[in-house]
C-alpha positions in Angstrom: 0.0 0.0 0.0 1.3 3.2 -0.9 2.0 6.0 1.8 0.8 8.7 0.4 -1.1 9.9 -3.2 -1.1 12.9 -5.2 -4.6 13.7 -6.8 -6.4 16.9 -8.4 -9.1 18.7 -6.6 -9.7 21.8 -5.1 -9.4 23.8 -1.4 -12.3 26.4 -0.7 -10.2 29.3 0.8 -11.0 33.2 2.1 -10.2 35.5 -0.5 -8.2 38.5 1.5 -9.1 41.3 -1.5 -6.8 44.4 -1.3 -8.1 47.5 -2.8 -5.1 49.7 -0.9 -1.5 49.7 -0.8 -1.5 51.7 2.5 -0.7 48.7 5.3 -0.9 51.1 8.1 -4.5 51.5 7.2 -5.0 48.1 6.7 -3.1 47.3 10.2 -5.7 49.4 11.7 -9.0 48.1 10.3 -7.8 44.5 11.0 -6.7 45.4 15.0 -10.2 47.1 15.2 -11.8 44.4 13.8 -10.0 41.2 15.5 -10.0 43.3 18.8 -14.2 43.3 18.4 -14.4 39.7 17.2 -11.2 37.5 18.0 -12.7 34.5 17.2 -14.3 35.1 14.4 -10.8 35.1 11.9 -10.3 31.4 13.6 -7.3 30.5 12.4 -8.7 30.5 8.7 -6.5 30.1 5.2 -6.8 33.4 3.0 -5.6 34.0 -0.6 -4.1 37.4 -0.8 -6.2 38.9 -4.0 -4.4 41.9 -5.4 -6.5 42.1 -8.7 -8.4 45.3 -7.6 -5.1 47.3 -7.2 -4.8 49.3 -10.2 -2.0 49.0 -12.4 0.6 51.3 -11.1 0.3 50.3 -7.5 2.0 47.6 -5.8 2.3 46.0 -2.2 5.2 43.7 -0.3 3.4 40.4 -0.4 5.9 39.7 2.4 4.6 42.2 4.4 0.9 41.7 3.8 1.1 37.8 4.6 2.9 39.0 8.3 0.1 41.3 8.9 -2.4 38.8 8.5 -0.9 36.2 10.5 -0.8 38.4 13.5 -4.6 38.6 13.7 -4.7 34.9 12.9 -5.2 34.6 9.3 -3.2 32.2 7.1 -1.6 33.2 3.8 -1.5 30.3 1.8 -1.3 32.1 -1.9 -1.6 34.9 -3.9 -4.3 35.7 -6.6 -3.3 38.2 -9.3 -4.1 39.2 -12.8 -1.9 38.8 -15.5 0.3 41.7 -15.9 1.0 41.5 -11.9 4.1 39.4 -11.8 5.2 41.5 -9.3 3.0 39.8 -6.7 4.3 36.3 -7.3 7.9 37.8 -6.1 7.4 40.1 -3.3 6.9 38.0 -0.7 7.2 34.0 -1.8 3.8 32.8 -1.8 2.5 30.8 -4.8 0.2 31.9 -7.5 -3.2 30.4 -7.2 -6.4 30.5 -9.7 -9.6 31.6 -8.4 -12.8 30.6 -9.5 -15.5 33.3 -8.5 -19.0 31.9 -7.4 -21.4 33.3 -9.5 -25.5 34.1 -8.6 -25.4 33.9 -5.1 -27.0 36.8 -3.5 -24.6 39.7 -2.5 -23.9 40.5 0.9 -24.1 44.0 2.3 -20.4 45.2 3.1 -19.2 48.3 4.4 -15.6 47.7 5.0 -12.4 49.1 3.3 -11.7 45.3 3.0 -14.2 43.1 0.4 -14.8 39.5 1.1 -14.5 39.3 5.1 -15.0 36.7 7.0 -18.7 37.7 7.5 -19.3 37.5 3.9 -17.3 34.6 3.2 -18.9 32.5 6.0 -22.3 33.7 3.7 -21.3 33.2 0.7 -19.7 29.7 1.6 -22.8 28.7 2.9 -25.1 29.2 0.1 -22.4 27.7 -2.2 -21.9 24.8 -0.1 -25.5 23.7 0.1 -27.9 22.7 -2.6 -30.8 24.7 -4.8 -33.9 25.0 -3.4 -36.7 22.4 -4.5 -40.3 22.0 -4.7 -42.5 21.2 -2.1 -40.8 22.9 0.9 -39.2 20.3 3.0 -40.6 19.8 6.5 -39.0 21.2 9.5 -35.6 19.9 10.5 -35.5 19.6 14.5 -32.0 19.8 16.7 -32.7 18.8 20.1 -29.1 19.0 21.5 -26.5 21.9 21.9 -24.5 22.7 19.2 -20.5 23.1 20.1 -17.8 25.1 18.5 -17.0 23.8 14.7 -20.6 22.5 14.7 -22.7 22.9 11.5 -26.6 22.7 10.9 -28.1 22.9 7.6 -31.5 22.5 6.7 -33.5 23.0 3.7 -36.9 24.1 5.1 -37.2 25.5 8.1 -34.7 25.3 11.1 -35.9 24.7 15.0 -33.1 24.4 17.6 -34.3 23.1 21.3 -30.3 23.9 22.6 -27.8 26.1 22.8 -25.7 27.2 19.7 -22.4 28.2 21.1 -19.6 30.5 19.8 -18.4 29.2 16.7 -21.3 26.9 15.9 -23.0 28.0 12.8 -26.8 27.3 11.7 -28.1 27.3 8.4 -31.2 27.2 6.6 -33.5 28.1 3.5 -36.0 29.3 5.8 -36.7 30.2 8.9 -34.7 29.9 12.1 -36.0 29.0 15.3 -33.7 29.0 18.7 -35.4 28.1 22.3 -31.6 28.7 23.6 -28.9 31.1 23.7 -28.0 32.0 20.2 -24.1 32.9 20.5 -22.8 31.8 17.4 -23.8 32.3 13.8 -27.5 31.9 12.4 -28.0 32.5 8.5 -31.7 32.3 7.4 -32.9 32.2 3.6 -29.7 31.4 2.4 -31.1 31.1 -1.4 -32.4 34.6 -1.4 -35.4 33.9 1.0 -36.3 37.4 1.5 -39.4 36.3 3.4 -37.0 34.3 5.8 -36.9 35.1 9.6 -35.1 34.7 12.4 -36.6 33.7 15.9 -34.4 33.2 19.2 -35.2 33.2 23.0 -31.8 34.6 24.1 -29.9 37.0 21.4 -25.7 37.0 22.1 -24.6 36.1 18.2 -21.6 36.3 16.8 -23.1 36.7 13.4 -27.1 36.9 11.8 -28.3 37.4 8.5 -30.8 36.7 6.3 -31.0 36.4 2.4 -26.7 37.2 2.6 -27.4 40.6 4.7 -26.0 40.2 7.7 -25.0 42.2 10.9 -21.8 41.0 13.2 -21.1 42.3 16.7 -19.3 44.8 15.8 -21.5 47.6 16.4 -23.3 46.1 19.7 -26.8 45.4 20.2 -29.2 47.6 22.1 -30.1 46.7 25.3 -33.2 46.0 24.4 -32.7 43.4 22.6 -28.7 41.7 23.8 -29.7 38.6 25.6 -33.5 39.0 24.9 -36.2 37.2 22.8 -36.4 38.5 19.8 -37.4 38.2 16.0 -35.4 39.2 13.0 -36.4 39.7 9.7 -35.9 41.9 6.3 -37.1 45.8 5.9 -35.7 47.1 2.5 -32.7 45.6 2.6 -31.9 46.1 6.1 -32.0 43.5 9.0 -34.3 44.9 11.8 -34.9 43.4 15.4 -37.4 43.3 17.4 -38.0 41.9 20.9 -40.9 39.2 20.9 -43.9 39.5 23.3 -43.9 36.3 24.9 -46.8 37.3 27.6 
């Protein structure tokens, strides 16, 4: 038996996409970022994408890569366009070829940085999971705590007796309901649902969102809803949160 076999295939990996050469501004949105959420980078491989630079600028791969790896990210390539040889010797990571997903609904970003975790963890769900089909499956049921690494996905609706701890993630093509502390990631209506809510006896997430918008802790929660029942669904686009009237 042989020890050990070489065969084609492909790695899903973070796509780290630089739109500035400026590292001391990059520095200071990761710190900001890792220093709300230190968990949430989790050790994760990243390709370094330098397509969106324009063609004049350039960045030390070399330095790039170290930045990363202080806030726990893992270089493991670098994707560039054509005339950007440059990148491929700056900082000795190897060229890769990346293969954007196509029709998956956009997330909502507002960081100097595209393609974050947040929208990654999206985007890899709905591409990781399969289309939609006709009649609506029946309701998938999870009567046991979910632990860190921990997936659910289900194709219907989603109901959760127990606890979904930090970096357990819960998926589904509908609805979502939690009777538990909800403190790591829910995504509802993965396909595009826009209908698609969002129900949870005890709010402390790490990330929701619904139809690919999505809302991390970043900017905390109101009071009035951290730690409380609540319902989340879609307004124009934008996620809103409500407590729920349980008396």
């Amino acid at each position: 038996m042989p020890f050990f076999e070489l065969r084609s295939g492909s790695v899903d990996t973070l796509l780290f996409v630089v739109k500035t050469t400026d590292l001391d501004a990059l520095r200071t949105e990761l710190t900001r970022r890792f220093k709300a959420t230190p968990e949430f980078f989790a050790n994760d491989t990243v390709a370094i994408d330098v397509r969106r630079l324009a063609a004049d600028e350039r960045i030390s791969i070399r330095d790039l890569a170290a930045l990363l790896d202080s806030v726990r990210m893992r270089p493991i390539g670098v994707v560039a366009s054509a005339d950007q040889a440059w990148a491929s010797e700056s900082g000795g990571l190897p060229l890769l070829e990346a293969h954007d997903r196509r029709g998956a609904p956009k997330p909502s970003m507002n960081a100097g940085v595209e393609n974050t975790k947040a929208a990654a963890v999206i985007e890899a769900a709905v591409a990781q999971t399969p289309a939609p089909s006709a009649p609506v499956p029946k309701t998938t049921i999870i009567d046991r705590p979910l632990r860190s690494g921990q997936q659910v996905y289900a194709k219907g609706d989603l109901v959760v007796l127990g606890l979904v701890s930090y970096g357990a993630e819960v998926i589904a093509e509908s609805n979502i309901h939690i009777y538990a502390p909800l403190r790591g990631r829910a995504l509802a209506g993965v396909h595009g649902n826009l209908d698609a809510r969002i129900f949870c006896t005890c709010l402390e997430p790490e990330l929701i969102s619904i139809a690919g918008i999505y809302r991390t802790m970043e900017t905390p929660l109101a009071p009035d809803v951290l730690g409380k029942s609540v319902q989340i669904w879609l307004h124009e686009e934008k996620l809103m949160i409500e407590p729920l009237r349980l008396t």
